[in-house]
Every structure is written in C-alpha cells, then in structure tokens.
C-alpha positions as CSV (number, residue, x, y, z in Angstrom):
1,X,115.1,96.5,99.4
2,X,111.3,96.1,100.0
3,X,109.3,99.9,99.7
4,X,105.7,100.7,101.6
5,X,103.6,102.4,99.6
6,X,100.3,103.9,101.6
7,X,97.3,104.6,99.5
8,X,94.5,106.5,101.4
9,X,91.1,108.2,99.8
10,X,87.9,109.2,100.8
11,X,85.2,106.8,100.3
12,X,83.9,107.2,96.9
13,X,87.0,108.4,95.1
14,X,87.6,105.1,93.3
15,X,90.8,103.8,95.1
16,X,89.7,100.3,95.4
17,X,89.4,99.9,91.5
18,X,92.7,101.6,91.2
19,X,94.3,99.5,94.0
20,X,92.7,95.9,92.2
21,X,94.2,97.2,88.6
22,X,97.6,98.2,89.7
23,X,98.5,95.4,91.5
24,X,97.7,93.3,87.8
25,X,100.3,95.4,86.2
26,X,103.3,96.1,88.7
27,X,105.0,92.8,89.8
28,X,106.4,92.7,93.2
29,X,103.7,94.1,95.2
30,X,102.3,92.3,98.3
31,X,98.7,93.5,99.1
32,X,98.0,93.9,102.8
33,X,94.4,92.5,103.2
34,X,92.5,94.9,106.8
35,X,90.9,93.0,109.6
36,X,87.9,94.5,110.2
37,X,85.2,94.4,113.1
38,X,82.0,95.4,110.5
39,X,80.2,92.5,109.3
40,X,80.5,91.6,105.5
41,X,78.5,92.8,103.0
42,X,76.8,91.2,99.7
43,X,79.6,89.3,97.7
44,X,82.2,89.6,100.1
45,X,84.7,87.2,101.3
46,X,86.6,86.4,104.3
47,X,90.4,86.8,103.3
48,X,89.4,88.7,100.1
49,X,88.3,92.5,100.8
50,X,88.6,91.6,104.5
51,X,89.2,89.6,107.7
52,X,86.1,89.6,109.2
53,X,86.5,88.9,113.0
54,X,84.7,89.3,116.1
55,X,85.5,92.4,117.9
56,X,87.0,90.6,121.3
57,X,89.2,89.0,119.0
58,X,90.6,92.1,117.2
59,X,91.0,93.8,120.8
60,X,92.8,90.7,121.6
61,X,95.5,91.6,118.6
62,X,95.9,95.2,119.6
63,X,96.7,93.9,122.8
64,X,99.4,91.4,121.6
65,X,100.6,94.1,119.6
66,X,99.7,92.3,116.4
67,X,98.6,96.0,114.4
68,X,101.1,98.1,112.8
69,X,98.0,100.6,112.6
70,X,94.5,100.2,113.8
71,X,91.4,103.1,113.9
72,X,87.7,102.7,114.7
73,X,86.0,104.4,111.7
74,X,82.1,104.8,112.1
75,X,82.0,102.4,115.2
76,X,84.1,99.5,113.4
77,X,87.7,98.2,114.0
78,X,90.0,98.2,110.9
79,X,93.6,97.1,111.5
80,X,96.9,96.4,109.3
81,X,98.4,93.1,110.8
82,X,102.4,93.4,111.0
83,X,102.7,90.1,109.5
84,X,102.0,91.6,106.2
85,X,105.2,93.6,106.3
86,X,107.6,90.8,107.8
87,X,105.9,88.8,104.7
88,X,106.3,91.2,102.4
89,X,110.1,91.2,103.6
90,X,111.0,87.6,103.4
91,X,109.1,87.7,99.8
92,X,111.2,90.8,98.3
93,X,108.0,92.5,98.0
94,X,107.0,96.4,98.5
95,X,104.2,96.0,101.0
96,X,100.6,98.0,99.4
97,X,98.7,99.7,102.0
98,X,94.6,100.5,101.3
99,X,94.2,102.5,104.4
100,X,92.6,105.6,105.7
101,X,94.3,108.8,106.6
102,X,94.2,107.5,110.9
103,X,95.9,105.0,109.8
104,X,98.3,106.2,107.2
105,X,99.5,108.8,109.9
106,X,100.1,105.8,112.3
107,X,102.6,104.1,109.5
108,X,104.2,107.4,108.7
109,X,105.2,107.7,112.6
110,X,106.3,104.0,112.6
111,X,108.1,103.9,109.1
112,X,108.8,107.4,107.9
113,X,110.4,106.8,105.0
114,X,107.1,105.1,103.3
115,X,105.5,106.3,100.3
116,X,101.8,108.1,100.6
117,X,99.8,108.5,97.9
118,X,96.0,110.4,98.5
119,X,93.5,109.9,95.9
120,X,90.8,113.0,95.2
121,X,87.7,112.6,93.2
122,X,87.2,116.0,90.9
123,X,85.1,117.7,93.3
124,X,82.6,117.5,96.2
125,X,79.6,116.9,93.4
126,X,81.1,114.0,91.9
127,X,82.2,112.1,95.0
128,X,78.3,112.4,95.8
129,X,77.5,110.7,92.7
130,X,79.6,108.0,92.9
131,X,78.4,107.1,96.6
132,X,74.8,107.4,95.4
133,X,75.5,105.2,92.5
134,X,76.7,102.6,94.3
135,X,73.8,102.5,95.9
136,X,74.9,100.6,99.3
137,X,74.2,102.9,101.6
138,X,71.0,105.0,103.6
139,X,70.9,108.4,102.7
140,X,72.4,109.2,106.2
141,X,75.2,107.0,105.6
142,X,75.6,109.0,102.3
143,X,75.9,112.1,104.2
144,X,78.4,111.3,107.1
145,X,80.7,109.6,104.3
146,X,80.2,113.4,103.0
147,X,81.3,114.8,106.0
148,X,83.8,112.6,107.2
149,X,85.3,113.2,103.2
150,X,85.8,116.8,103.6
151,X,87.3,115.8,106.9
152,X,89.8,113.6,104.9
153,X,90.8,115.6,102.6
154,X,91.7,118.2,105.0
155,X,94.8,116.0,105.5
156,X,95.9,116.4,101.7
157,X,99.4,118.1,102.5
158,X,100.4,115.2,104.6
159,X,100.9,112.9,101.4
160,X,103.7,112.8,98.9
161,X,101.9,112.4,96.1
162,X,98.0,113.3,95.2
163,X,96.3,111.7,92.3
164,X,93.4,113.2,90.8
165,X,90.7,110.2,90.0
166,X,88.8,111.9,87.0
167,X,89.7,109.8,84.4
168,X,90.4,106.1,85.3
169,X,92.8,105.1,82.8
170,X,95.2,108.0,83.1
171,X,94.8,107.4,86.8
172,X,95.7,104.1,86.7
173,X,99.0,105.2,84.4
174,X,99.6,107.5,87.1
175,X,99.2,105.3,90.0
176,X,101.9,102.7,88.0
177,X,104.6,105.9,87.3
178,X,104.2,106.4,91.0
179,X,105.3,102.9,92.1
180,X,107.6,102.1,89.6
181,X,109.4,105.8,89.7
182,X,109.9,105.3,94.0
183,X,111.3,102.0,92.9
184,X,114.2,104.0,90.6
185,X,114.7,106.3,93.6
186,X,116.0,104.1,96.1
187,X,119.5,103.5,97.2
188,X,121.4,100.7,95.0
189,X,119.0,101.6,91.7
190,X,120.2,102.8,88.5
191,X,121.7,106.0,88.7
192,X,120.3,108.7,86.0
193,X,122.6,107.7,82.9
194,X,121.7,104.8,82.9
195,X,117.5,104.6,82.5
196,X,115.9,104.1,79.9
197,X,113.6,106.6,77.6
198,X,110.0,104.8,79.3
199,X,111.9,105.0,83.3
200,X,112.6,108.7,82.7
201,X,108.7,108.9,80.9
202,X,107.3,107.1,84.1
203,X,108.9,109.2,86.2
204,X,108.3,112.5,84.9
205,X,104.4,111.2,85.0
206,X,105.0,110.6,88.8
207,X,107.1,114.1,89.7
208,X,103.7,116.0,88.0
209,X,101.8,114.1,90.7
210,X,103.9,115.3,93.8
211,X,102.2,117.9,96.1
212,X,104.3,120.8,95.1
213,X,103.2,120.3,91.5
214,X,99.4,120.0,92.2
215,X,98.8,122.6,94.6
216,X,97.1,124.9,91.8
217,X,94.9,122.4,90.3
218,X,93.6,121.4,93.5
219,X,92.2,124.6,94.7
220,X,88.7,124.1,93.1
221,X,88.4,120.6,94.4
222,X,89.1,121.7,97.8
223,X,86.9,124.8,97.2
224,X,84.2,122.3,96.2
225,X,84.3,120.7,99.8
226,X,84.9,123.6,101.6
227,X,81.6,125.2,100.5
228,X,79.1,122.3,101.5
229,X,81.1,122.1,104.5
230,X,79.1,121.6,107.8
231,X,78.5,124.7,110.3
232,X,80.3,124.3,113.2
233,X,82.7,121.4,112.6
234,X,85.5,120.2,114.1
C-alpha cells in the first residue's frame, strides 16, 4: 500500500539536503520533481530540481486538471503533477512531496490520510545565515524570504511531525525513523510483537518528533520569529 509523505520548510531551513540524503537511504520512495514557471538558475536542470516551463503552458495543466496542488509563490507557478502519484502507485512506491505549506494544505484536503512533516531551522538568526550564505539572493529577496518564513511557520500545528534542522546528521536519522516508522503503522504491517529491537528504536526516534512531543522545545524558535516580526502583518 503506497504512503504520501509531504515535506514542507521555509526557505533556508535545509530541507532540500535532507530530502537528496533520505531518499539515498530509504528504498521505495518515488520523488515528485515541481513544474515551475521561474526561470532556472546557475547549475540547474530541466527534469532535475525542476520542470521549467513557460507560464501559458503551466496554466494550460491547471486547466486540464493535470496538478494535484499548485500556488504562485513570489510571482512564479509551482505545481505537483498527478502523474507522480498514479506512478508512484503502479511502482509500489510512497510518493515524497518537497512542497510548501499552500500546497501541502491542498494535498491534505485531497488525501487526508498523508504524512506531513515541517522542517524548522533553530531560530530566526540562523535561518538568516543560511540564506545569506548561500549567497543567491538581493538583499530584498533576503528579507521577503524572512517575512514570508515567519509567515510559514505560523502553519506549524498543521503538520504531524516537526523536525528540528540544527544538526544535520541527527536530522537526517530523524527524517529516516519518520518514513520508515509510518511505514510500520499502516494496515497489513507487523503488528507490535513482532518488530524488531532497531523498528521499535526507529520508531521511538519518530514518536519524539510528533507535534505533541515538541511543543516545549519549540517555543524559543517561534519566539525567535515572532520578535523580528513585521508591524502590521497579515
């Protein structure tokens, strides 16, 4: 029985090096690639980070229905294509979505029972960091992703699962016991007596992750956004 796991994160937060090691280490995952109306940048592909296509044609898919979730974010189309989940189907696959929180509410309406995962950096100060190391962006693009993060996480409670990125390795354990431990969970799996010591390790490392059992350590992050906030925001 094929699984959707949604992974969403504000930009910055490392979920892309997390998404690109996981899906080395967990077998059966199918990653569904965006289309995307914003021209590529330096080094990328078509196919690879993205599907690069003109913005008449993308409007031409959301007509035909083609999008199991699509948002414009900063004046640019990006869109999941439903043939990633049939796909993922026929190949006995759990369909991996990289997505943002528009669209990760759009996949929760259409397939409730799929797995969402947010990613936070350690605090507001850090997430500026990492954008400004990266060093891709104009200072005012710096400073809307800013925004629009604190926006994002606002959305936290509306995940099953938050994962802390502070330390990469330990995030990438965590990001594994969550996928592997949903796997155990689902109707026809091994029923408790009979997993092993490292399936009841993986998923005690994935129940420490769930909301419910994170809500105290992410008061400070959340603080951290909340105080550089902008006046007046929606």
């Amino acid at each position: 029985m094929s699984g959707v796991y949604i992974i969403s994160a504000p930009s910055g937060s490392g979920k892309s090096t997390l998404v690109n090691q996981v899906r080395l280490i967990v077998p059966g995952l199918k990653f569904s690639i965006s289309y995307t109306t914003r021209a590529p940048r330096a080094g990328e592909q078509n196919g690879r980070e993205y599907y690069f296509v003109p913005r008449s044609e993308f409007e031409e898919m959301v007509r035909r229905d083609e999008f199991l979730e699509y948002a414009d974010v900063f004046g640019n189309y990006y869109g999941t294509a439903r043939r990633f989940q049939f796909e993922a189907e026929e190949e006995g696959k759990d369909l991996l979505l990289d997505i943002d929180v528009q669209g990760a509410a759009q996949i929760k309406r259409k397939i409730p029972a799929a797995v969402s995962i947010f990613i936070l950096p350690p605090n507001r100060q850090e997430l500026e960091k990492r954008l400004r190391t990266r060093s891709l962006d104009a200072e005012e693009v710096i400073q809307r992703r800013l925004v629009t993060a604190s926006r994002e996480i606002e959305n936290y409670d509306k995940y099953d699962y938050i994962l802390v990125n502070d330390r990469l390795d330990e995030s990438i354990d965590a990001l594994k016991s969550i996928l592997l431990a949903e796997r155990l969970m689902r109707p026809g799996a091994q029923v408790q007596g009979q997993r092993s010591a490292d399936d009841t390790d993986l998923m005690a490392k994935a129940e420490r992750c769930r909301l419910k059992n994170v809500r105290e350590r992410l008061q400070p992050i959340l603080a951290s956004f909340e105080k550089a906030a902008v006046p007046g925001r929606r």
